[in-house]
Structure formats: structure tokens, C-alpha cells
DSSP file (Angstrom, degrees, kcal/mol; ACC not computed):
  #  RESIDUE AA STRUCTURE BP1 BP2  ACC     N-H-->O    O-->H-N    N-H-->O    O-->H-N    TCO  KAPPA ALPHA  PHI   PSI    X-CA   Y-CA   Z-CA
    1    1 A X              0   0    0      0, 0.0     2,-0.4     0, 0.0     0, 0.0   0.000 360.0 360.0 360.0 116.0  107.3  133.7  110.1
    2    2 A X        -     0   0    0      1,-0.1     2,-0.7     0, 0.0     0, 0.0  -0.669 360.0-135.9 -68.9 135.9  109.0  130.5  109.7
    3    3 A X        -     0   0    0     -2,-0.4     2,-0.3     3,-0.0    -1,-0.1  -0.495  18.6-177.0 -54.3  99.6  107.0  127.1  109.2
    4    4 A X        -     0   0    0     -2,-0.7     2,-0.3    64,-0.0    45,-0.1  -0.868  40.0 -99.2-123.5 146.2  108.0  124.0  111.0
    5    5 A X        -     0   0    0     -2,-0.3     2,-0.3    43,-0.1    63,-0.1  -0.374  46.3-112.2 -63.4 131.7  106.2  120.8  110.4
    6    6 A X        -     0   0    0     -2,-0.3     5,-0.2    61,-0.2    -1,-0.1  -0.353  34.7-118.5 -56.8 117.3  103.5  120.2  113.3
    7    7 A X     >  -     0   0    0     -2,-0.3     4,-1.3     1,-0.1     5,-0.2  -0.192  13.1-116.5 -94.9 170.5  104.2  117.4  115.6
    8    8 A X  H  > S+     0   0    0      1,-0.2     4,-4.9     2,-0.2     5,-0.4   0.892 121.5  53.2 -54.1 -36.0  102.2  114.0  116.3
    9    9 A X  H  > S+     0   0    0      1,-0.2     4,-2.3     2,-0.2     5,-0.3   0.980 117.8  44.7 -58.7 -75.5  101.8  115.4  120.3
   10   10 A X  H  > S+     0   0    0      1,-0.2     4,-2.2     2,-0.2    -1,-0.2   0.718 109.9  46.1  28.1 -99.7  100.5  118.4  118.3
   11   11 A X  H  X S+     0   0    0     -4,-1.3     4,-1.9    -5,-0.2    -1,-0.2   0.841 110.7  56.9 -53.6 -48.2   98.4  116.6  115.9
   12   12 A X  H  X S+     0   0    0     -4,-4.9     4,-2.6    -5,-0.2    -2,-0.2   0.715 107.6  48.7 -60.4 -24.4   96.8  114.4  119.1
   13   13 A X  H  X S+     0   0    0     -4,-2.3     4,-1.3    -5,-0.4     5,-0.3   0.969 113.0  47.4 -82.7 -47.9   95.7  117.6  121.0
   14   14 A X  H  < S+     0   0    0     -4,-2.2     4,-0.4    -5,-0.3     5,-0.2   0.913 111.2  48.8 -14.3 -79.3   94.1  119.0  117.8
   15   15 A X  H  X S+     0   0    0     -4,-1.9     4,-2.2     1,-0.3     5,-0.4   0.778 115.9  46.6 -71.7 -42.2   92.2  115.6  117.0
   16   16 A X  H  X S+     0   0    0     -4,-2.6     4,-0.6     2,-0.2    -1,-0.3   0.790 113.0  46.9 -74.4  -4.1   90.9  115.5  120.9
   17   17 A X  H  < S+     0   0    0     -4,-1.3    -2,-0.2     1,-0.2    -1,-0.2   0.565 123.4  38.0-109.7   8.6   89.7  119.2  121.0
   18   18 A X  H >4 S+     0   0    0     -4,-0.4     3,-0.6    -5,-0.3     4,-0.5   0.610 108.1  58.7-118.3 -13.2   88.0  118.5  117.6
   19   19 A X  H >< S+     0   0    0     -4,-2.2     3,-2.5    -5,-0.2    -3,-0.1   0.926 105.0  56.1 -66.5 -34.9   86.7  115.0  118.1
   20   20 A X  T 3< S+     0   0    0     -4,-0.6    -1,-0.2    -5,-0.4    -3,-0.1   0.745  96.8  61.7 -73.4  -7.1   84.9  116.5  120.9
   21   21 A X  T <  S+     0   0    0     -3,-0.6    -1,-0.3     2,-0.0    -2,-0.2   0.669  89.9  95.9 -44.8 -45.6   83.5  118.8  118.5
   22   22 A X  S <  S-     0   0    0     -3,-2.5     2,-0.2    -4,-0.5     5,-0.1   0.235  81.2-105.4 -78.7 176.9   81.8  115.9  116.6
   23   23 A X        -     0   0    0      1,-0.2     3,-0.3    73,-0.0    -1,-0.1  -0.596  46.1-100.6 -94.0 178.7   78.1  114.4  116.9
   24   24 A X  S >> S+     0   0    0      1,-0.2     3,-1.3     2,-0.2     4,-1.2   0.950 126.6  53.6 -76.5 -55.5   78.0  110.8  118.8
   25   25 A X  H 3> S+     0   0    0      1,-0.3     4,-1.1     2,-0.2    -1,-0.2   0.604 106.7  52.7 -56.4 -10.5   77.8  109.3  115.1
   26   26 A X  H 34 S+     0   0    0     -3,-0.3    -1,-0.3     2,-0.2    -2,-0.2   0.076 109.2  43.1 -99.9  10.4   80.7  111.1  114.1
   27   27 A X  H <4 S+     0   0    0     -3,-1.3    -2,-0.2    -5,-0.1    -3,-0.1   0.710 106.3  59.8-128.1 -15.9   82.7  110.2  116.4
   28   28 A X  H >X S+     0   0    0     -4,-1.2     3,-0.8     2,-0.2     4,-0.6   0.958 113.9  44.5 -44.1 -73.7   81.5  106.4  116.3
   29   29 A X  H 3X S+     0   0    0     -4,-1.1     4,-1.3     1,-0.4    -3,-0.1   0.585 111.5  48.2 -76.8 -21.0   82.8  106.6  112.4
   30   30 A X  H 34 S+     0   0    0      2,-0.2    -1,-0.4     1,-0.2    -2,-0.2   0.635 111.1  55.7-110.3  10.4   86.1  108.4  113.3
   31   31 A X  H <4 S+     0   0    0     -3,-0.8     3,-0.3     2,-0.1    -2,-0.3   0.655 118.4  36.5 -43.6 -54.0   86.4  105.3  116.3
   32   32 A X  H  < S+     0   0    0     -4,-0.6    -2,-0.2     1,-0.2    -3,-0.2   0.991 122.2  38.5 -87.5 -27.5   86.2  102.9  113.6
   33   33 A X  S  < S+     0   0    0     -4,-1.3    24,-0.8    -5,-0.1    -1,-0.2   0.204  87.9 114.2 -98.4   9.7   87.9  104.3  110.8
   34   34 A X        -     0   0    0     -3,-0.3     2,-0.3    22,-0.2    22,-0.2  -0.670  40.8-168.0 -89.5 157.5   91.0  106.0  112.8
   35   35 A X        -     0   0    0     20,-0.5     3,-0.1    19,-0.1    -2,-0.0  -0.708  45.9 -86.6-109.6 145.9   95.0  104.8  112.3
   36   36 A X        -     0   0    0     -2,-0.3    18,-0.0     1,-0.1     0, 0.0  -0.326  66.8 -78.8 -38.1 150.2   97.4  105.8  114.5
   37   37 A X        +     0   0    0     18,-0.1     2,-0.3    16,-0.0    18,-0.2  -0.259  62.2 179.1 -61.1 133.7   98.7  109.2  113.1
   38   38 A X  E     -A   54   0A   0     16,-0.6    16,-2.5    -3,-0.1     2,-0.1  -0.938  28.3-124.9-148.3 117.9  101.1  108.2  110.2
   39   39 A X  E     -A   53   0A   0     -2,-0.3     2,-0.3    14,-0.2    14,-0.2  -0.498  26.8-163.6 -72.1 152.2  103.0  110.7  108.0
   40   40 A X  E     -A   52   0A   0     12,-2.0    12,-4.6    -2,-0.1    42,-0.2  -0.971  20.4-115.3-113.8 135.3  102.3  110.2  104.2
   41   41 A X  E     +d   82   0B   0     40,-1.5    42,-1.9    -2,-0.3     2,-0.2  -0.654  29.9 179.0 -84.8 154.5  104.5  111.8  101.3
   42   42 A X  E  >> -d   83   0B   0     40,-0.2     4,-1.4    -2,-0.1     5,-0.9  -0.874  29.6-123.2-145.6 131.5  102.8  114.1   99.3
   43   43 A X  T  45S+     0   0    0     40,-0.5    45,-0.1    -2,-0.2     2,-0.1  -0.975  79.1   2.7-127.7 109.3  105.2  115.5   96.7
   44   44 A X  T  45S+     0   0    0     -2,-0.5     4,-0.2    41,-0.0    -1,-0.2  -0.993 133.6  36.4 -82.4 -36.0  105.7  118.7   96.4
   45   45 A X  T  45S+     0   0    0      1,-0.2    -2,-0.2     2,-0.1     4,-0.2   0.634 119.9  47.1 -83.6   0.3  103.9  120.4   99.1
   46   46 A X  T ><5S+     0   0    0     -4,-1.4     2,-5.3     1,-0.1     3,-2.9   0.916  87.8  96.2 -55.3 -73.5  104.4  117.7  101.7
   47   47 A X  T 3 <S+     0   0    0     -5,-0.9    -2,-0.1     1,-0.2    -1,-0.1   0.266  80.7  45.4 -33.0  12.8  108.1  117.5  100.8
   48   48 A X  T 3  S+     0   0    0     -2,-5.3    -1,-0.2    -4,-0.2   -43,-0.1   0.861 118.1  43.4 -93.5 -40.6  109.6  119.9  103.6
   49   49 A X  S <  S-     0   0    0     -3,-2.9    -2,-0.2    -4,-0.2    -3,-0.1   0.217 120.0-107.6-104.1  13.0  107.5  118.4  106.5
   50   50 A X        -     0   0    0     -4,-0.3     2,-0.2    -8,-0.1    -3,-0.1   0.850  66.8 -56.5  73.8  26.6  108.1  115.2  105.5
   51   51 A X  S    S-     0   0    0     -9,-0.2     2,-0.4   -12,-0.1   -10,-0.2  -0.402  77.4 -54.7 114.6-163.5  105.0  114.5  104.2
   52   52 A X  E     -A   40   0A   0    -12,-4.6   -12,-2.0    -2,-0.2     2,-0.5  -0.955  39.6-107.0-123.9 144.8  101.0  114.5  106.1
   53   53 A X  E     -AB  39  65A   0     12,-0.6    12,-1.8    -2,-0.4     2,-0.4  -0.449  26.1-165.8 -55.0 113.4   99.2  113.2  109.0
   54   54 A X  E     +AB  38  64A   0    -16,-2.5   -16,-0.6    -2,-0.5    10,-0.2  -0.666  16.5 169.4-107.5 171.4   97.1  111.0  108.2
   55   55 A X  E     +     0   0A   0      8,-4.1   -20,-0.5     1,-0.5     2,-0.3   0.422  68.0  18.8-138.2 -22.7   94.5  110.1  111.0
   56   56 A X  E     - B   0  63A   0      7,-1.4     7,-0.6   -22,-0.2    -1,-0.5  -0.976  58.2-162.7-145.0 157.9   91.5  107.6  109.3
   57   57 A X  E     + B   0  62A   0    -24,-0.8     5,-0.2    -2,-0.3     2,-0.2  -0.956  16.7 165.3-139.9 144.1   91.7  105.4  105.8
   58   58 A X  E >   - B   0  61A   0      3,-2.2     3,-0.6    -2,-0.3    -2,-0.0  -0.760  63.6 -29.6-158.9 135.1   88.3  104.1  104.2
   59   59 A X  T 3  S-     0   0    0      1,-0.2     3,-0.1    -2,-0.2    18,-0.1   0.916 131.1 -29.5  32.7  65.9   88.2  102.7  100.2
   60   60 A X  T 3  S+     0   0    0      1,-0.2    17,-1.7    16,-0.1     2,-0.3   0.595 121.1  96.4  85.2  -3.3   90.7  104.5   98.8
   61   61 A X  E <   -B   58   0A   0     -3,-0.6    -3,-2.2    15,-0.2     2,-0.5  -0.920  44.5-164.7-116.4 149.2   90.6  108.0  101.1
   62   62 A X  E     -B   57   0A   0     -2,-0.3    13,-1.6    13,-0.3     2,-0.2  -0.925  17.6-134.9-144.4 162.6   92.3  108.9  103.6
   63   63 A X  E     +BC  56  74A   0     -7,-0.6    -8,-4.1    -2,-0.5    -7,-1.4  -0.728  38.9 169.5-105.6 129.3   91.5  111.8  106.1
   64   64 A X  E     -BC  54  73A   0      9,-2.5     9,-1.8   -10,-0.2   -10,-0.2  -0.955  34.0-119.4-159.1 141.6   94.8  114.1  106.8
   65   65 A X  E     -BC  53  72A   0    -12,-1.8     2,-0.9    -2,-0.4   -12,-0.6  -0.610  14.3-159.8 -83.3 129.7   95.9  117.3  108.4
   66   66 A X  E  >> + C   0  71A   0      5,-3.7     5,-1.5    25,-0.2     4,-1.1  -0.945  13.6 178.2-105.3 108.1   97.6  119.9  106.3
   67   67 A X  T  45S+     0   0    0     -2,-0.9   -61,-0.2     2,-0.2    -1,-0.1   0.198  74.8  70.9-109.4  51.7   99.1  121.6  108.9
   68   68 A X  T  45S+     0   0    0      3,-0.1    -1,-0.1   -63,-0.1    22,-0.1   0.617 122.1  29.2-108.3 -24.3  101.0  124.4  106.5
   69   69 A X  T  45S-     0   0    0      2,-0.2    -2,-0.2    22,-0.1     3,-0.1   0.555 109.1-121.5 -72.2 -22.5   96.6  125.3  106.3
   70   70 A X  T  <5 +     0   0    0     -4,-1.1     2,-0.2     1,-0.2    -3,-0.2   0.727  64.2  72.6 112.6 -13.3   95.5  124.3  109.2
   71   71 A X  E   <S-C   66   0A   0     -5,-1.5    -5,-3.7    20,-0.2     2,-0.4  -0.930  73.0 -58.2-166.8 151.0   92.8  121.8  108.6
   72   72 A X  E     -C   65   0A   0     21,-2.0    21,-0.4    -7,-0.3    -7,-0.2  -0.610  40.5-163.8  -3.4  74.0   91.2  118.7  107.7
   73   73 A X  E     -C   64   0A   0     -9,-1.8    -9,-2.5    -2,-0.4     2,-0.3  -0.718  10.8-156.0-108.4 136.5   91.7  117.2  104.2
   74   74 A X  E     +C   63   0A   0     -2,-0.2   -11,-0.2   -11,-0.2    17,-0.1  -0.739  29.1 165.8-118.9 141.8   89.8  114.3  102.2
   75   75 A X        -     0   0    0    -13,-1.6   -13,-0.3    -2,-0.3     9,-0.1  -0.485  33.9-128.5 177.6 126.3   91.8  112.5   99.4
   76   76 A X        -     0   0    0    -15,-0.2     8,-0.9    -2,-0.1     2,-0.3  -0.088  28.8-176.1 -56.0 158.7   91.9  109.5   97.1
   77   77 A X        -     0   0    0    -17,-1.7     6,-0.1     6,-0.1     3,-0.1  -0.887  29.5-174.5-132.3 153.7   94.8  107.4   97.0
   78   78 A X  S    S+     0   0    0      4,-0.3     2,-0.5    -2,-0.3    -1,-0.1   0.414  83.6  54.4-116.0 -22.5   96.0  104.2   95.0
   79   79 A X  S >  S-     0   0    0      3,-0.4     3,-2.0   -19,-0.1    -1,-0.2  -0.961  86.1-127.6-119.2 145.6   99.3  103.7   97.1
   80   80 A X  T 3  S+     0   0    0     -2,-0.5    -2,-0.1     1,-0.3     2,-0.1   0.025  97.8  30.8 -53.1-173.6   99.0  103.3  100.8
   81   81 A X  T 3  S+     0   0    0    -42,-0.1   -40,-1.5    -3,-0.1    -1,-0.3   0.277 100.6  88.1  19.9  26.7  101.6  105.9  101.8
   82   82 A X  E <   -d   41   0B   0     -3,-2.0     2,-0.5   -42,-0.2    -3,-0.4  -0.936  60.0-152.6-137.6 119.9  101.4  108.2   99.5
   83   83 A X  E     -d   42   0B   0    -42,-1.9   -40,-0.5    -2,-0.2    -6,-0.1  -0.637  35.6-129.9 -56.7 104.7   99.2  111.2   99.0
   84   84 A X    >   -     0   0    0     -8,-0.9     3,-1.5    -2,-0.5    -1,-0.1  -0.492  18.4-121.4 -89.5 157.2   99.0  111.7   94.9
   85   85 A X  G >  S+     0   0    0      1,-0.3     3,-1.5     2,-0.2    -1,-0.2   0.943 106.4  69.3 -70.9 -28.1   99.8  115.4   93.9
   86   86 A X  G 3  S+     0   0    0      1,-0.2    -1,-0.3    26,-0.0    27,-0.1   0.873  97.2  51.7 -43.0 -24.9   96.6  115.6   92.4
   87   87 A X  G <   +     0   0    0     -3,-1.5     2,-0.4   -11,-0.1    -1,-0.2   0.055  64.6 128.9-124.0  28.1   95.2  115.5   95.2
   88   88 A X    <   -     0   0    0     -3,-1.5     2,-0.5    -5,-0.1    25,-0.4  -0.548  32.1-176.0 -74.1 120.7   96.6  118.0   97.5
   89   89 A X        -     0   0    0     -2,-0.4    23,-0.2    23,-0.1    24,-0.1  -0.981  16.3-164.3-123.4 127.4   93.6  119.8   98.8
   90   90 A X        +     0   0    0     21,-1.6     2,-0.3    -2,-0.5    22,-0.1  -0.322  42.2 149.8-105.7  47.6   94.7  123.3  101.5
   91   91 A X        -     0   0    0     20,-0.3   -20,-0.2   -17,-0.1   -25,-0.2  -0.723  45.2-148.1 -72.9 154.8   90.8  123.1  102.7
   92   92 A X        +     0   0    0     -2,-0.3     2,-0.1   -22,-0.1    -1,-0.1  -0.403  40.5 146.9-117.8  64.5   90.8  124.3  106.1
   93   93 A X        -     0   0    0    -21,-0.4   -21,-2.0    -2,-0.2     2,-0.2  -0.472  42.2-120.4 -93.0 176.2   87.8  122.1  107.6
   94   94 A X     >  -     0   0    0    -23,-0.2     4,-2.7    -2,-0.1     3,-0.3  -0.309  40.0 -96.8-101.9 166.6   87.3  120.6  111.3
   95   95 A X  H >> S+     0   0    0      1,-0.3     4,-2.9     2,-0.2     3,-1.0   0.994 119.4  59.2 -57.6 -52.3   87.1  117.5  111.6
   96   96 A X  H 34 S+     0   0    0    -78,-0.3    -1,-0.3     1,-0.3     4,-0.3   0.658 112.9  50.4 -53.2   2.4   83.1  117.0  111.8
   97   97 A X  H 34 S+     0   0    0     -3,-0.3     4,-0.5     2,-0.1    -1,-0.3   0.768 107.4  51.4-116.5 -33.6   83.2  118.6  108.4
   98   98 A X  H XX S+     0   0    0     -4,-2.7     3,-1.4    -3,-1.0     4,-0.5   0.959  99.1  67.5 -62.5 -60.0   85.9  116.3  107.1
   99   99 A X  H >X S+     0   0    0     -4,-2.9     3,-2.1     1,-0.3     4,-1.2   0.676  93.4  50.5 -15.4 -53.1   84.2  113.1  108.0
  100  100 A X  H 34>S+     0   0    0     -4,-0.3     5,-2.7     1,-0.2     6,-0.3   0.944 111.2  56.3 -71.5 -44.9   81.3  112.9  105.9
  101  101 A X  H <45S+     0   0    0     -3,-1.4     3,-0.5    -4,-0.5    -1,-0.2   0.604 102.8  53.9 -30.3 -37.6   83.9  113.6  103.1
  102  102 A X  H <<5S+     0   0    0     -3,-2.1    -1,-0.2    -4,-0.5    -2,-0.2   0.944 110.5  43.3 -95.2 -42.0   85.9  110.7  104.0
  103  103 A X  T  <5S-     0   0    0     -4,-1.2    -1,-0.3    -3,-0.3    -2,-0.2  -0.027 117.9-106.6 -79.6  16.6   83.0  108.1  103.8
  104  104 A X  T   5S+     0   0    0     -3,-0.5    -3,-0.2     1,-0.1    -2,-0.1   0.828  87.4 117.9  72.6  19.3   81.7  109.8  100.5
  105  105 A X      < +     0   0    0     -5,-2.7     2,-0.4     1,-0.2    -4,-0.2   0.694  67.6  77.6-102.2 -11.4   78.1  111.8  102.2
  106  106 A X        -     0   0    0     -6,-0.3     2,-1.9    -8,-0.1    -1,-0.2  -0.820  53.9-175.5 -97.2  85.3   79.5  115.1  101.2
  107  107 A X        +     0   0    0     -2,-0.4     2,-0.1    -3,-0.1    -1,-0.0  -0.261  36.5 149.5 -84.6  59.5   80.1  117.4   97.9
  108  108 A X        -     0   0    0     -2,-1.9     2,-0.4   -11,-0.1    -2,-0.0  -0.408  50.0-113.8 -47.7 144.4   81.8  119.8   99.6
  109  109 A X        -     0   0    0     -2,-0.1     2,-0.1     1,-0.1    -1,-0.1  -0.798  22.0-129.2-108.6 129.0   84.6  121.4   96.9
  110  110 A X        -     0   0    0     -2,-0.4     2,-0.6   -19,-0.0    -1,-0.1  -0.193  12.7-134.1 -40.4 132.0   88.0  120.9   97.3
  111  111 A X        -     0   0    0     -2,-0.1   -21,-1.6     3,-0.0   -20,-0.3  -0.919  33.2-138.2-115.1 153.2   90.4  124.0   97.2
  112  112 A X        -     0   0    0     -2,-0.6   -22,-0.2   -23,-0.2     3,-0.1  -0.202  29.8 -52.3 -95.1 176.8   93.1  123.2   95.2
  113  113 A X        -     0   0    0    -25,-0.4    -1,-0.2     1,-0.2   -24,-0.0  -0.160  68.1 -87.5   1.4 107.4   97.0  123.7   95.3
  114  114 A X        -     0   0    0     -3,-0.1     2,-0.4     1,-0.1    -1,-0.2  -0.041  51.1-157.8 -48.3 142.1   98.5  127.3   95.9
  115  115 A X        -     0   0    0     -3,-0.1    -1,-0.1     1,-0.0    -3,-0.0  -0.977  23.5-101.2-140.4 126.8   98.7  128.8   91.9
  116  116 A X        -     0   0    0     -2,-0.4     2,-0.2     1,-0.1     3,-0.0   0.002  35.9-117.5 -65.3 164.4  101.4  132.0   91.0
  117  117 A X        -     0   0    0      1,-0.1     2,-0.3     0, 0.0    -1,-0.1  -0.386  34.7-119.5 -88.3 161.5   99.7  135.2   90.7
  118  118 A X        -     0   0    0     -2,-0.2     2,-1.0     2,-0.0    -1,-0.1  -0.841  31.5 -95.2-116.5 161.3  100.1  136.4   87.1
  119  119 A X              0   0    0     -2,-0.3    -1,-0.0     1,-0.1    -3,-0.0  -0.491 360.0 360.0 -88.2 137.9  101.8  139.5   86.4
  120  120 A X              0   0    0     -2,-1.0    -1,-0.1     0, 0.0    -2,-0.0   0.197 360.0 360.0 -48.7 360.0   99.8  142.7   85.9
């Protein structure tokens, strides 16, 4: 199966069939905190699809869809448009489960970066 990066029409059907997912306060918080859908690089594992969607910023996080996972990603930043490679996360949460993340109510663990298998 080839990959191809997910596109914003895409991304928008997602983000309504999971906003609707959400509690009335979570969807109040992703109301104030949403940007229009903006790709961000993230270098390496962006580079193919030309980066991530990002969908909310608040203090230094932004909320973004990995869609080579599937999901819902929390991650600090120091420049706007860019995703730092630390901080390439392939969790594959919904939205209501990203939210709390993004606003800092949640220790939820990152999963980190795909890592080579060693040989046997």
C-alpha cells in the first residue's frame, strides 16, 4: 500500500465527525483555540507530505493530525511553523483525547518516533 499525504477536504471531514465526538466544553475550547488547517514542517517524518495539519495553537503547542498514524497529536513548538523533530509523537488519539493535552490537563504518554528493529 502506498501512502499519500491526506488532504485539507480530508482533514475537515475527520475534525467534524470527531468534533462531534467531543463534550460541549470540549468543543467550546477547540472553537476558541482552532486555526484554519495549516501544514507545518516536521523534519524527517513530515518531509514526504509536506509537513502536518495543524488544527489549534495554545502557549507553545499545537494540536496536529499525523495522518501517516491516523490521529491526534500534542506538541511543543518554539517556531511557529515548524514541528521540532523531538517532538514527533505517532499517538493515534481522537480528538476529545487530544484536547486536554493541548491545554496542559492531561499526562497522557507520548509514543515516540518509529525505531529500527535490532537484529536477532
Amino acid at each position: 500500500m502506498i501512502w499519500t499525504p491526506i488532504s485539507r477536504d480530508e482533514l475537515e471531514a475527520i475534525l467534524a465527525s470527531e468534533f462531534d465526538t467531543c463534550s460541549a466544553d470540549q468543543q467550546a475550547l477547540f472553537k476558541e483555540l482552532a486555526c484554519p488547517p495549516v501544514k507545518w514542517r516536521q523534519s524527517p517524518w513530515g518531509d514526504l507530505g509536506g509537513g502536518f495539519w495543524v488544527v489549534a495553537i495554545r502557549q507553545g503547542r499545537v494540536l496536529w493530525y499525523n495522518d501517516i498514524e491516523h490521529g491526534f497529536n500534542v506538541s511543543r513548538f518554539t517556531v511557529p511553523g515548524t514541528i521540532p523533530e523531538n517532538e514527533y509523537w505517532c499517538n493515534q488519539d481522537e480528538l476529545r483525547w487530544a484536547l486536554p493535552r493541548l491545554v496542559g490537563e492531561s499526562t497522557a504518554m507520548n509514543l515516540g518516533p518509529p525505531q529500527p528493529v535490532p537484529d536477532a
